[in-house]
Each structure stands twice: as structure tokens, then as C-alpha cells.
C-alpha positions in Angstrom: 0.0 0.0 0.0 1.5 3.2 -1.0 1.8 5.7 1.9 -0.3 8.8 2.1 1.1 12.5 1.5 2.3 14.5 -1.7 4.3 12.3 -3.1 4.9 13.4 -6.3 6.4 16.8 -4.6 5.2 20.1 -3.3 2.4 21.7 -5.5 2.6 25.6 -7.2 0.8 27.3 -9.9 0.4 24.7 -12.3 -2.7 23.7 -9.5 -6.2 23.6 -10.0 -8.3 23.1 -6.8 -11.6 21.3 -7.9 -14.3 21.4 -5.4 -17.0 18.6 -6.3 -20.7 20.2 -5.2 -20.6 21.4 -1.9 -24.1 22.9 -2.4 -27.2 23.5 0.0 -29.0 20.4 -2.1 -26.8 18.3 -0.1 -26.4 20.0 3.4 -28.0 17.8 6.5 -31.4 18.2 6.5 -31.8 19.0 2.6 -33.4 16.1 0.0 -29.8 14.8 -0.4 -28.1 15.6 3.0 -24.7 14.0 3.6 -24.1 14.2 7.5 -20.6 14.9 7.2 -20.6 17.5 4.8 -20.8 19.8 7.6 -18.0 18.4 9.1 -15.6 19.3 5.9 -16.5 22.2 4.6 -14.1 24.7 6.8 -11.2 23.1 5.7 -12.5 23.2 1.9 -13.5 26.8 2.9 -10.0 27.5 3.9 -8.0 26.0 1.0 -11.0 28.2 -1.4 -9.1 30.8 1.1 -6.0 30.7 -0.1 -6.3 29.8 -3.7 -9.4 31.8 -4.9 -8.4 32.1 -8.0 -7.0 28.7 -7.9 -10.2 26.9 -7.6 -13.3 25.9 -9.5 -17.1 24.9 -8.0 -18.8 22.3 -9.5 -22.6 22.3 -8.7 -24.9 19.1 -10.0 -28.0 20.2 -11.7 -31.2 17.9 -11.0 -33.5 17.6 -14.3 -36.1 20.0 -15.1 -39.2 17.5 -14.5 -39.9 14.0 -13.3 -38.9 11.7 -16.1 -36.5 14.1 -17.9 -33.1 12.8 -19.1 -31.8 10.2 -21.6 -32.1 6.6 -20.8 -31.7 5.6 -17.2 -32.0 9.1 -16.1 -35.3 9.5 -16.7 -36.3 6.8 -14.4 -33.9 8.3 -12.0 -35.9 11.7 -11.9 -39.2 9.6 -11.6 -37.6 8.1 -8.3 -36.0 11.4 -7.0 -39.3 13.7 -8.4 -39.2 15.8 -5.4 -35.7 17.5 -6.2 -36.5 18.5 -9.7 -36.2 22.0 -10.7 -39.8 22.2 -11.3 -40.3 21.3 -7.4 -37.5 21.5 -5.3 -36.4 25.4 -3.5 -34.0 26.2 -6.4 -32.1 27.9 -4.0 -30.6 24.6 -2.7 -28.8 24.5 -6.0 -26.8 26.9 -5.3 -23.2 26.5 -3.9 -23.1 26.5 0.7 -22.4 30.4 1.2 -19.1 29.9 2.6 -18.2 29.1 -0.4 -19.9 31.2 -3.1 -18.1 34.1 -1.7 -15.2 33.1 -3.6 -16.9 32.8 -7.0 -15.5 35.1 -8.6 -12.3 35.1 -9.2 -13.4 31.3 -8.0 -15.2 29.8 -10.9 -17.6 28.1 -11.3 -19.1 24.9 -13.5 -22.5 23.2 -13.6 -23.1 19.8 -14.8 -26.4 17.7 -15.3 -24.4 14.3 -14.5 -22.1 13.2 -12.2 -18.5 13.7 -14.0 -17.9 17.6 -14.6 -15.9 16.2 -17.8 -19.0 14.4 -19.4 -20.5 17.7 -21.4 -17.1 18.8 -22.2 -17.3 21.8 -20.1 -14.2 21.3 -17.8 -12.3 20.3 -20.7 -13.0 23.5 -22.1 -12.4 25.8 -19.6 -8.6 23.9 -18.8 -7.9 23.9 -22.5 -4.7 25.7 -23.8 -4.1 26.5 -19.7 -0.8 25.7 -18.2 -3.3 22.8 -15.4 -1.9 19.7 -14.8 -2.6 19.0 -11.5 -6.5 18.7 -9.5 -6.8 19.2 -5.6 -10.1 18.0 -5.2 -12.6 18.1 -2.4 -16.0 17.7 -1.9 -18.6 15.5 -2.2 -19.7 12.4 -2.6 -16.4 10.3 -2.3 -18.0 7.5 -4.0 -20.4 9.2 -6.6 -19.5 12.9 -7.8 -15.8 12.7 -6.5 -15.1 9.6 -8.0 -16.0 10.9 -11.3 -14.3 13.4 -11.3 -11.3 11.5 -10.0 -11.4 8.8 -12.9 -11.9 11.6 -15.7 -8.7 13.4 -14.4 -6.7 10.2 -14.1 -7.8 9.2 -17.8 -6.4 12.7 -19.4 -3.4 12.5 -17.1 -3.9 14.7 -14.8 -2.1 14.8 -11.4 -4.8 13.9 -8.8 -4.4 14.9 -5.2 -7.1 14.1 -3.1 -7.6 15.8 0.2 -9.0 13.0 3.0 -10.3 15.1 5.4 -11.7 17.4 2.8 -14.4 14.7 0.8 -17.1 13.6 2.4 -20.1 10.8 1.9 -23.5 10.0 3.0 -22.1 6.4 3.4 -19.3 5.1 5.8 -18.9 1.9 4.6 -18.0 2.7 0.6 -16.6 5.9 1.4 -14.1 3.7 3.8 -14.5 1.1 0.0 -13.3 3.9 -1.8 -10.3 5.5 0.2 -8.7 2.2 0.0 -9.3 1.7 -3.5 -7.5 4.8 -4.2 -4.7 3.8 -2.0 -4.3 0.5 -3.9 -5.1 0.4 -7.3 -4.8 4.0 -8.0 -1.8 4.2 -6.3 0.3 5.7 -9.0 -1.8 8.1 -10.2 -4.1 9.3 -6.9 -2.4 10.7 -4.0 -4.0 11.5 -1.0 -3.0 14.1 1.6 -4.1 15.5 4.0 -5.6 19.3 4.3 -2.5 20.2 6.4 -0.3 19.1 3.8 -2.1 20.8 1.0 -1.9 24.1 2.5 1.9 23.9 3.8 3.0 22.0 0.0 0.9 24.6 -1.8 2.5 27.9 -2.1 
């Protein structure tokens, strides 16, 4: 098992901290709540902190109606009908305020599926830039995050993952998923810890 920390070396301006859809949609208590969200979002608010311009919000985008979205989606939206756009407090879309105070120079990036790389945006917006490495943070380790994990590793991107900045609404394969990065993504995810991000990132 490879151990934990930045081992590829300390990080600089070639970083891109990616925060994976910290919004009030999935705050305790809302439709989607993740219990420890609360729990990580000052240490995402202070890396946001000290890379503003550094970072980019993802937010996930429910369907406009029950039944809306290609294939499998659409039966998806018929199960989760109450957090369509058409009925859910659309305010819960948007990002936790901590965090939308950055935005701008923070940007930010909705998506309608779980990988921000899917519709092409992110690839857009880190075209022709001199990115090649993600922080990310946010949530859920083993849905939104792990997308956006997998799409970074496939274009080559260094992945740093912050542990005590991702969160889940399930122990058990969030625990599933920390070791899966740890073993067979051991080359290509590093985790560290937000302690180590701040004093490697300068």
C-alpha cells in the first residue's frame, strides 16, 4: 500500500483546486443531506481561502421535470421527483455560502451528470491553460468525487485528493473507496491531508 502524503512533490501554480458540489442540495437536512458534509466544509472553505483564483465549483444540476433525461435518467428523476427544478427550492442549488463568496475570481461549473468532464465543459475551460494538476474536495467520495477522480486520471492529470476534505453520506463505501485509491490508484491518486495541502501549496 502506497503511503499517504504529496508524493509526487510540493504543489505551485500549475494547481487547480476542484471542489465537487458542496451545495445547500446536499447540506443535512436538505433532500440529499450528507451528515458529514458539515463536518468538511471549513477546511475546503480554507484551502478556497487561499487559492481563490485557484479553484473551480462544480454544482450538479437535477433535471427539469420528473422523467427528464436520456435513458436511465429518466427513471432516476421519476424516483427522485421531489428534487426537480420544477419542485425543489432552487435555492438549494446553489453553492453552501461559505463558499460562493469566492466565486469570482473562483469559478464556477454546472453539470447535469455526475462527471464535470462528461458535457465537455471542464475540458473547455482547462484547454490551452498551463493545469496539470486537480486538488479535489468535496462531495460524494464514491459518486460525484469519483468521477471526477477517474476523468482526471484518464487525461493525465495529477490527482491529489484531500481526506479530510471529501465527504459521503455512506461510511462503509466511502471507507470502499479510500482504500481503492490507495491500492489500485496508487500511482496516479495521491491522497494528503488538508494540512499538507496548505503547507506543500505555495
Amino acid at each position: 500500500m502506497a503511503a499517504d502524503g504529496l508524493i509526487q512533490g510540493p504543489l505551485g501554480a500549475e494547481c487547480l483546486h476542484v471542489c465537487v458540489d458542496m451545495q445547500r442540495l446536499f447540506w443535512p437536512g436538505g433532500p440529499w443531506g450528507v451528515p458529514w458534509m458539515e463536518k468538511v466544509l471549513p477546511a475546503i472553505e480554507e484551502l478556497a481561502a487561499s487559492h481563490p483564483s485557484q479553484s473551480l465549483f462544480t454544482r450538479f444540476i437535477p433535471a427539469d421535470r420528473p422523467g427528464d433525461g436520456p435513458g436511465m435518467w429518466g427513471l432516476y428523476y421519476r424516483r427522485w421527483e421531489e428534487v426537480t427544478l420544477s419542485k425543489v427550492d432552487n435555492g438549494l442549488i446553489e453553492l453552501m455560502p461559505q463558499l460562493m463568496r469566492f466565486v469570482p475570481p473562483a469559478q464556477l461549473l454546472d453539470k447535469r451528470v455526475y462527471s464535470p468532464w462528461t458535457e465537455g465543459r471542464l475540458d473547455a475551460m482547462l484547454r490551452g491553460s498551463t493545469i496539470t494538476t486537480l486538488v479535489i474536495t468535496g462531495g460524494e467520495t464514491d459518486v460525484c468525487v469519483l468521477a471526477t477522480v477517474l476523468g482526471a486520471i484518464d487525461r493525465g492529470y495529477r490527482v491529489v485528493l484531500v481526506t479530510d476534505a471529501i465527504c459521503s453520506s455512506a461510511d462503509n463505501t466511502h471507507d470502499a473507496l479510500m482504500e481503492l485509491y490507495r491500492t489500485r490508484f496508487s500511482q496516479q491518486v495521491e491522497l494528503a491531508s488538508m494540512r499538507e495541502v496548505l503547507e506543500g501549496w505555495r
